[in-house]
N, C-alpha and C positions, 0 to 999 in steps of 0.2 A: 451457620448451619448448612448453608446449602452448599459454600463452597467445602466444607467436608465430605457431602455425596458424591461433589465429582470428584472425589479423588478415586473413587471406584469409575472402572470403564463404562459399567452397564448401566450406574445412573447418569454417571454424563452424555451417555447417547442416549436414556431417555429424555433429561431437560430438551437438548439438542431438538430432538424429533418432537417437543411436543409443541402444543399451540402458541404455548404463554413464552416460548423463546424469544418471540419478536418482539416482546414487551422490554428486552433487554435495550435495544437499540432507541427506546422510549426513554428508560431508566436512566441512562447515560448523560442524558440532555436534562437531565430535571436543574431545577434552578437551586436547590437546595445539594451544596456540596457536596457535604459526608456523605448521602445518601446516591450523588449519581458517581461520586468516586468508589464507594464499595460497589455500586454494580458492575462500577469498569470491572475493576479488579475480579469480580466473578466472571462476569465475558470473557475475559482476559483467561483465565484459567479455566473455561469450558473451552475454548480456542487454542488453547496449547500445550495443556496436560496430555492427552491420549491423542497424537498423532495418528494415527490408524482409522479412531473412530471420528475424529474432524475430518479426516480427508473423504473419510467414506458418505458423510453430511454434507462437505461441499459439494462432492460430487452429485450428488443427489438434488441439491435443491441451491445451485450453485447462480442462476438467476434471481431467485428470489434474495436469497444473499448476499449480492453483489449490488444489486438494487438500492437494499437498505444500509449496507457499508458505504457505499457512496455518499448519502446522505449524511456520514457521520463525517467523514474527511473533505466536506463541503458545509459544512455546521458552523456558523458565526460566531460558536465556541472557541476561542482557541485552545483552551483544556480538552475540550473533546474530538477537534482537528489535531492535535498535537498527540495524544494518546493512540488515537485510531489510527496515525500512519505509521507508527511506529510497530505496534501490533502486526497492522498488515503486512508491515517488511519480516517480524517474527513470523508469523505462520507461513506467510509463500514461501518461506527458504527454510521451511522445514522439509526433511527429505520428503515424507509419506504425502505434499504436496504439490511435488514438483512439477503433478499433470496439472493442478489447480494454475499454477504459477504460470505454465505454458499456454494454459487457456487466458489466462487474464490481461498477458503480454500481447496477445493476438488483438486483442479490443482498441478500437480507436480512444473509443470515449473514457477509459481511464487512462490512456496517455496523455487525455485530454486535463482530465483532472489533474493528474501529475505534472503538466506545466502548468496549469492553474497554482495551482502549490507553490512552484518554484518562482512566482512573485509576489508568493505571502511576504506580509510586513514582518515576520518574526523570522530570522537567523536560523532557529531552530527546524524551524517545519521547511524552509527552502532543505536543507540540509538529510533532513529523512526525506521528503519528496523526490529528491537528487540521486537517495540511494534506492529507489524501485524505479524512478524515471530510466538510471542507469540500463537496470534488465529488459527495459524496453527495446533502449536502440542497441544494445549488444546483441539481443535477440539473433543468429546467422538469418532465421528462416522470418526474417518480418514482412505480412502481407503489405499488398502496394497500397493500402491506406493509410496504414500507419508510415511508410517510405513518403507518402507524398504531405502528410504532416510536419513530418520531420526535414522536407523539403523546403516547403512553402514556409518554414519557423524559422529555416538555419539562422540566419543572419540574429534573428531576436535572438532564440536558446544561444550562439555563443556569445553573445553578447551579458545573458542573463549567469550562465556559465562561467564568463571571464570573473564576473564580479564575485563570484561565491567563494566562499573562504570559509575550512575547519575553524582555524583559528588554534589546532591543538598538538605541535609538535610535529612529534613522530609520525600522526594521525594526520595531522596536515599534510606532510612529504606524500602520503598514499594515498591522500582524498587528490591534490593535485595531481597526480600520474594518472589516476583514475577520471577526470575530469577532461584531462587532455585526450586521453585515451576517446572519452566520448563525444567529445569536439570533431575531433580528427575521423571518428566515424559519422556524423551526422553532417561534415562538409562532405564527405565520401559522397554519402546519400545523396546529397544535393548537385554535387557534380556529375553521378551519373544519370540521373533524373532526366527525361524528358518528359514532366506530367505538364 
């Protein structure tokens, strides 16, 4: 039922705005399946049905947010780490996000997260981790903390890099070109480095 209200805009920026939101991030993690996989799928769809009205919620309460998102793509779930980065890669690269995106890129501590990721034991999650880790270091304008992370990593990330693999074809040929690509800028980084 509820995920039927947000199909209207004005109730999914009510749920959004109101108290009981952050019970979502609660929901997700329950031990009982069905129950935290239908909440996904409701976050899931308050998160990226009405572009306009998420972005105007991120914006707004974009700490508190990011706070408790963390916590989900750090969850010793791997159902609820594997859903949540995926998610996160869907809505940052929504257009009506793209300030969201730009801010988020700027942060040490989710770059942080996103290597952390990228030596998950699961194929999968290195793989989505890979594909936001990417908008980090392509970033043109990345501040000197995240340059000096990406620094002081080089050697592990291509390392960690070399080994990753689609595994899917045609999808492969452009996750490699793609990979290379972000290789080749994070030795950049490190060779121009004097931290």
């Amino acid at each position: 039922m509820l995920r039927d209200c947000i199909r209207f805009p004005t109730l999914a920026k009510y749920i959004l705005e109101s108290a009981s939101f952050v019970l979502f991030f609660k929901f997700v993690e329950l031990p009982n399946f069905d129950v935290a996989s239908d909440a996904f799928s409701t976050f899931k769809d308050l998160l990226t049905k009405h572009g306009t009205v998420v972005s105007e919620f991120l914006t707004a309460h974009y700490d508190e947010f990011f706070d408790l998102y963390e916590k989900l793509l750090t969850s010793p779930n791997y159902v609820t780490r594997r859903q949540s980065l995926k998610l996160l890669s869907e809505f940052l690269l929504e257009t009506p996000n793209s300030h969201i995106m730009k801010r988020y890129i700027l942060e040490v501590r989710y770059l942080k997260v996103m290597m952390t990721l990228l030596k998950d034991s699961s194929k999968n999650i290195q793989i989505s981790a890979f594909h936001i880790f990417k908008i980090f270091v392509a970033n043109p304008n990345k501040p000197r903390e995240v340059k000096v992370i990406l620094a002081k990593n080089h050697e592990k990330l291509r390392e960690l890099l070399e080994n990753l693999s689609a595994g899917k074809g045609d999808e492969d040929e452009q996750f490699e070109e793609e990979k290379e690509l972000i290789i080749a800028e994070i030795e950049r980084v490190a060779q121009l480095s004097n931290f």
